[in-house]
Structures are given as structure tokens and as C-alpha cells.
C-alpha positions in Angstrom: -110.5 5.2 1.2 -106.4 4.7 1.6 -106.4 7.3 -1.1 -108.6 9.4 0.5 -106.7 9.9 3.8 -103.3 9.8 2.4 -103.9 12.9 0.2 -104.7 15.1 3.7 -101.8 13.9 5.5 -98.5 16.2 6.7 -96.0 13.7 7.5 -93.2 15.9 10.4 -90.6 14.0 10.6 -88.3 15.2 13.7 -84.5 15.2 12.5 -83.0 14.6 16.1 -79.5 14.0 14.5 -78.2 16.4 11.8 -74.5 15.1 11.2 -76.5 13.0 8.2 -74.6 9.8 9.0 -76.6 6.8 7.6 -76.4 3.0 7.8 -73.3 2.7 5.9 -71.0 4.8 8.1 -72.0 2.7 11.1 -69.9 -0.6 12.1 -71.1 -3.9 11.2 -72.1 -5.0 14.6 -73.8 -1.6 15.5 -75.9 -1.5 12.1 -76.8 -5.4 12.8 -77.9 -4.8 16.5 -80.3 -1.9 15.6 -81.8 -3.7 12.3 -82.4 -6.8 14.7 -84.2 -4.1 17.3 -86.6 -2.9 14.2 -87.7 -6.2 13.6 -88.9 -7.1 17.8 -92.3 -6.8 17.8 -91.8 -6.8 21.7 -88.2 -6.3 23.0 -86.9 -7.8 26.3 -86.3 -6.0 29.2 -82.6 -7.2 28.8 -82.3 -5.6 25.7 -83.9 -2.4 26.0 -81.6 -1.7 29.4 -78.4 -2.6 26.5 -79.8 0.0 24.6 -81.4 3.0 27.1 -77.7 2.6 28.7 -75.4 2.8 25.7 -77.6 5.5 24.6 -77.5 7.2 28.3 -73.6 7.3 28.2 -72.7 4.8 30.7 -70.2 1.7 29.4 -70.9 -0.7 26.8 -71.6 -3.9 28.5 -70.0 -7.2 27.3 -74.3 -8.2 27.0 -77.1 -7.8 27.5 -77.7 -9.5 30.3 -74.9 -7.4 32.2 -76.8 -4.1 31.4 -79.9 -5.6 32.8 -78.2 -6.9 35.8 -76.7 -3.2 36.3 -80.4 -1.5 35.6 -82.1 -3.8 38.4 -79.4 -3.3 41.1 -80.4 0.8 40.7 -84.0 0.2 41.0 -84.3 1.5 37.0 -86.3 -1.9 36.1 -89.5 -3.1 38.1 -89.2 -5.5 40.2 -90.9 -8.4 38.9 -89.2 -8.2 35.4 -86.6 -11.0 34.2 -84.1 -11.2 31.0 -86.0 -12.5 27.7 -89.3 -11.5 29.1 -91.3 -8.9 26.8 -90.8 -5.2 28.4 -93.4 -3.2 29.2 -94.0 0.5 28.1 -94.7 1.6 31.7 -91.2 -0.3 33.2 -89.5 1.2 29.6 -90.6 4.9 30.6 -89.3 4.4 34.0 -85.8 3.3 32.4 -85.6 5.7 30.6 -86.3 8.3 33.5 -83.9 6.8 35.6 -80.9 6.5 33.2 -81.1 9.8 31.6 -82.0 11.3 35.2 -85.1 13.0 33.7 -86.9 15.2 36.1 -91.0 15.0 36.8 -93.5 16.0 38.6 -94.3 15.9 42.4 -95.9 12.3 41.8 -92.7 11.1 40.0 -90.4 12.8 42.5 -91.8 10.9 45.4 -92.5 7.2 43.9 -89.6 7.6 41.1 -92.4 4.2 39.9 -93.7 2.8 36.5 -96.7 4.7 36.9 -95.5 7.9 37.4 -92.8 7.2 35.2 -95.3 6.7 31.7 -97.1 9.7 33.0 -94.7 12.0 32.5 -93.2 10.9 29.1 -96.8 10.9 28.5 -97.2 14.2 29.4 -94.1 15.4 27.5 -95.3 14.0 24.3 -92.2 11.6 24.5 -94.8 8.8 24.6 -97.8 9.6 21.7 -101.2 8.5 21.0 -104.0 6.5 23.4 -101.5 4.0 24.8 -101.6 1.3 27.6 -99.1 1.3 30.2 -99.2 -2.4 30.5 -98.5 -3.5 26.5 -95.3 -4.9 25.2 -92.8 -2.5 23.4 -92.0 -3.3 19.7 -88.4 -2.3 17.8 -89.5 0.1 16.4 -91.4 2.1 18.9 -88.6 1.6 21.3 -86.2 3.3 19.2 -89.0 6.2 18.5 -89.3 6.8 22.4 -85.7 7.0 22.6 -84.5 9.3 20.2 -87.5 11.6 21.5 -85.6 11.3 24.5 -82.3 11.8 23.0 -83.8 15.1 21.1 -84.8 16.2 25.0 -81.6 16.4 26.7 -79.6 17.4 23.3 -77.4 14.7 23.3 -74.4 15.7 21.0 -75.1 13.4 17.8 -71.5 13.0 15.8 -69.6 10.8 18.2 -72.0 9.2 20.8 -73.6 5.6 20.4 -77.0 7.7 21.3 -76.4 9.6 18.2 -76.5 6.3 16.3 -79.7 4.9 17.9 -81.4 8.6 17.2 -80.5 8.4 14.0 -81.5 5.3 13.0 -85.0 5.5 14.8 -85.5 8.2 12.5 -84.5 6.1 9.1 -87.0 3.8 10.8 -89.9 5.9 10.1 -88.1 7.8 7.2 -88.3 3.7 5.7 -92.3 3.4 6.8 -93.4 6.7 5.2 -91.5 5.8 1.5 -94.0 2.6 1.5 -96.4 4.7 2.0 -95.5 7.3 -0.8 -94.5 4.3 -3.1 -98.4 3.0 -3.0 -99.5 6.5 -4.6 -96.1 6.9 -7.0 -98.6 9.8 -9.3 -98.9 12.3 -6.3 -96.0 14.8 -6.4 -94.5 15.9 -2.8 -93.4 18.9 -1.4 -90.5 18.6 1.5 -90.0 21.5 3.9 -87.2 22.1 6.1 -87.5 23.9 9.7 -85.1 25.0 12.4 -85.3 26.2 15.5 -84.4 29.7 16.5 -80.6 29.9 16.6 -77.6 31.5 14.5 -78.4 33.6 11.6 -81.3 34.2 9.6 -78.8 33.0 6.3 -77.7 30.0 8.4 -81.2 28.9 9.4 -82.5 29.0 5.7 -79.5 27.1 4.4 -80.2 24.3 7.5 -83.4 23.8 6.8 -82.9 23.6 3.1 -80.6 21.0 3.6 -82.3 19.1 5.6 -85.2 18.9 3.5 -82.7 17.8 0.6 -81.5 15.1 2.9 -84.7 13.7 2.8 -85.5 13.9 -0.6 -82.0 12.6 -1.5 -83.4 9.8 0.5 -86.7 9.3 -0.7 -85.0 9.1 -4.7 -82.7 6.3 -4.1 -84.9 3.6 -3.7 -87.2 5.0 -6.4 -90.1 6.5 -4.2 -90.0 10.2 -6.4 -87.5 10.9 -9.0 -86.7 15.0 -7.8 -88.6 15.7 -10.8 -91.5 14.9 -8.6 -90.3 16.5 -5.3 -90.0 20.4 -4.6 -87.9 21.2 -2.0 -87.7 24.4 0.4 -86.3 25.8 3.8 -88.1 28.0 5.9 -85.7 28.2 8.2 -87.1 29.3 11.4 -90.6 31.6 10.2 -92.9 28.2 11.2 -92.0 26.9 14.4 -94.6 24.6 16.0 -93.8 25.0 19.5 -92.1 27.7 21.6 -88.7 28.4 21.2 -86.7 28.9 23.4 -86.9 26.1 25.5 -84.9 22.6 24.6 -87.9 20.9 24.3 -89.5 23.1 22.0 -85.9 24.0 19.9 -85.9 20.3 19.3 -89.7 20.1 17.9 -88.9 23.0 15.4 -85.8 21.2 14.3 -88.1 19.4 11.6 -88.7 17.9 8.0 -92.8 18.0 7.4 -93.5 16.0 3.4 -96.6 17.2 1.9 -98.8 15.3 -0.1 -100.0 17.6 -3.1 -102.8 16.9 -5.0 -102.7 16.7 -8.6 
């Protein structure tokens, strides 16, 4: 049955962050924090205003308990919540609405609320998938929501501590499909860049190629494919997915997909 499935899945992978920096380029303490993050399996309201703030630009706070002090006192937090209690996804959509001053609807205008708040990542696909409001945040999908964010307001990603979280939210999932891939090692893969549509026609193609190599680079080193086993190919901007000439959808087309072949 696993086989089954596995053999009709496209994998898109968004690439939010296309400096290429990887776990080894970051500092010790920056690399520890985010690995510690991956393995929450519900984060703290504490820690996810350390993070969502870092990531939003505003100072680094000597802990974590500082950033969550600073979050409540702007009414970015809900009310009732308290450091080393398990955030929830509605209060963390509302965090991260507030911080990175992300505009809504009429609803989210007026109440600027939890409610509202999850609606509207909701609605913009930040948030994916039949979800309750009301459940706990793990790591790992905490770091997904916010480089989705991150990839929304085009956050510049060589020198910013967003950039660093983006990235490695991405290695995150990168990490989750090569188990995947390793549990069907006969299967060769195809892995196809995209771009959105900006610069040349040459540039676009030589983007997306390299972005697909990136990933096959990444998926050889710990022995998922040899490249013997992996084609590679830009497309450069002929397959968007989404319109293009909005942020939103420029960042959606900025993409890796991995195809499954059959043998």
C-alpha cells in the first residue's frame, strides 16, 4: 500500500532561500536552537515569540522569556497564554500577523484576534490541510508556517536571522522526504527546477537548474540516490503553478517538485 501511494506522489518543495547556505555555515548556538525547535512536538508560546521576532527583524532578546514579555505587552499573544505553556496554532497565526504587520480581511482588520488571525493564513495557504485552531504547534510545523511567511513578504535571505530559520524549515522537510525516498532506494527520481517570472529567459533556466542540483547534491550525500539514479532539469519559468506577478505567487513558482518514476 506504502508502495502504492508513494509511486504517484510529486513532492514541491518551495526553496524560500536561494543563497544555498546549509547547517554548517550557521553558528553553533543558531544551528543548536533550530535543531532543538525540530524536535518540540509542541513549542511554547515563549519560544515561538523568540523565534517569529528574530525572524520579524526586531532585536535578539537575551531569552526567551524577554521576547514573550515584549509580544504580550503589544497584544501579539492571547491573553490567557503563559511561558512554557504549549502554543496554540490559532494564538501562533496571530503572532505571526502582528509581528510581520500582515494585512487581512475586514474581520481581521477589526478584531486583529486569534480567530481571525488563523483564517487568514488559512486562507493564504500559509496554514495547509484540515487543521484545528485550537491544537498545539510542533517544531517542525512551526518552522514550516514561518518560512511560508518569510517567502510572503520576501524577506532578503543572505544576512537576516529570518533567512536562517527559512532555510532550515526547508532542510526540515528536505530531511523527511529522503526517508521517504530511502524506503524505495530501486525507484529512480527526477528533480525539476522552477522560477518565477523575472530576469532573462538564460538566467531563469540556469536558476532553476541549479536549484534542482542543489537538491540532488543533497539527496546523494547521505546515500538516498547515487546521481546515477537522479535526472536533473530546469524549466526555468514555462510551468508556473500560480500567477505571477504577484509576491505571493512569484514565491510559489520559486520551486523544486522530485518525481517519483516508475521503473
Amino acid at each position: 500500500m506504502m508502495n502504492h501511494l508513494i509511486k504517484k506522489i510529486k513532492i514541491i518543495i518551495f526553496f524560500l532561500l536561494l543563497s544555498g547556505m546549509f547547517l554548517a555555515q550557521l553558528s553553533a548556538q543558531t544551528a543548536a536552537r533550530i535543531e532543538a525547535l525540530l524536535n518540540e512536538s509542541a513549542i511554547c508560546w515563549d519560544t515561538a515569540a523568540a523565534f517569529v521576532l528574530e525572524a520579524a527583524g526586531y532585536a535578539v532578546f537575551s531569552d526567551s522569556q524577554e521576547a514573550f514579555k515584549f509580544a504580550m505587552s503589544r497584544n501579539w499573544l492571547p491573553k490567557e497564554s503563559k511561558p512554557g505553556e504549549a502554543a496554540r496554532l490559532n494564538g501562533v497565526a496571530l503572532l505571526v500577523m502582528q509581528a510581520f504587520d500582515l494585512k487581512g480581511g475586514i474581520g481581521y482588520s477589526i478584531a486583529k484576534n486569534p480567530h481571525y488571525a488563523y483564517r487568514e493564513l488559512t486562507y493564504q495557504k500559509i496554514i495547509q490541510g484540515r487543521t484545528d485552531p485550537q491544537m498545539t504547534v510542533s517544531g517542525n510545523d512551526f518552522l514550516y508556517i514561518l518560512g511560508r511567511v518569510l517567502s510572503l513578504v520576501g524577506d532578503s535571505p543572505a544576512i537576516s536571522p529570518a533567512g536562517i530559520v527559512e532555510e532550515q524549515a526547508e532542510k526540515a522537510k528536505l530531511h523527511e522526504i529522503a526517508g521517504m525516498l530511502k524506503a524505495i532506494p530501486e525507484r529512480p527520481i527526477l528533480v525539476t527546477g522552477h522560477t518565477a517570472l523575472a530576469g532573462s529567459r538564460d538566467d531563469q533556466l540556469l536558476t532553476s537548474w541549479e536549484r534542482a542540483q542543489s537538491v540532488a547534491v543533497y539527496l546523494v550525500e547521505p546515500g538516498v540516490r547515487d546521481m546515477n539514479h537522479i535526472t536533473v532539469h530546469g524549466y526555468g519559468a514555462e510551468w508556473p503553478i500560480a500567477g505571477g506577478r504577484t509576491p505571493a505567487g512569484m514565491a510559489a513558482n520559486r520551486r523544486v517538485e522530485i518525481v517519483i518514476a516508475d521503473n
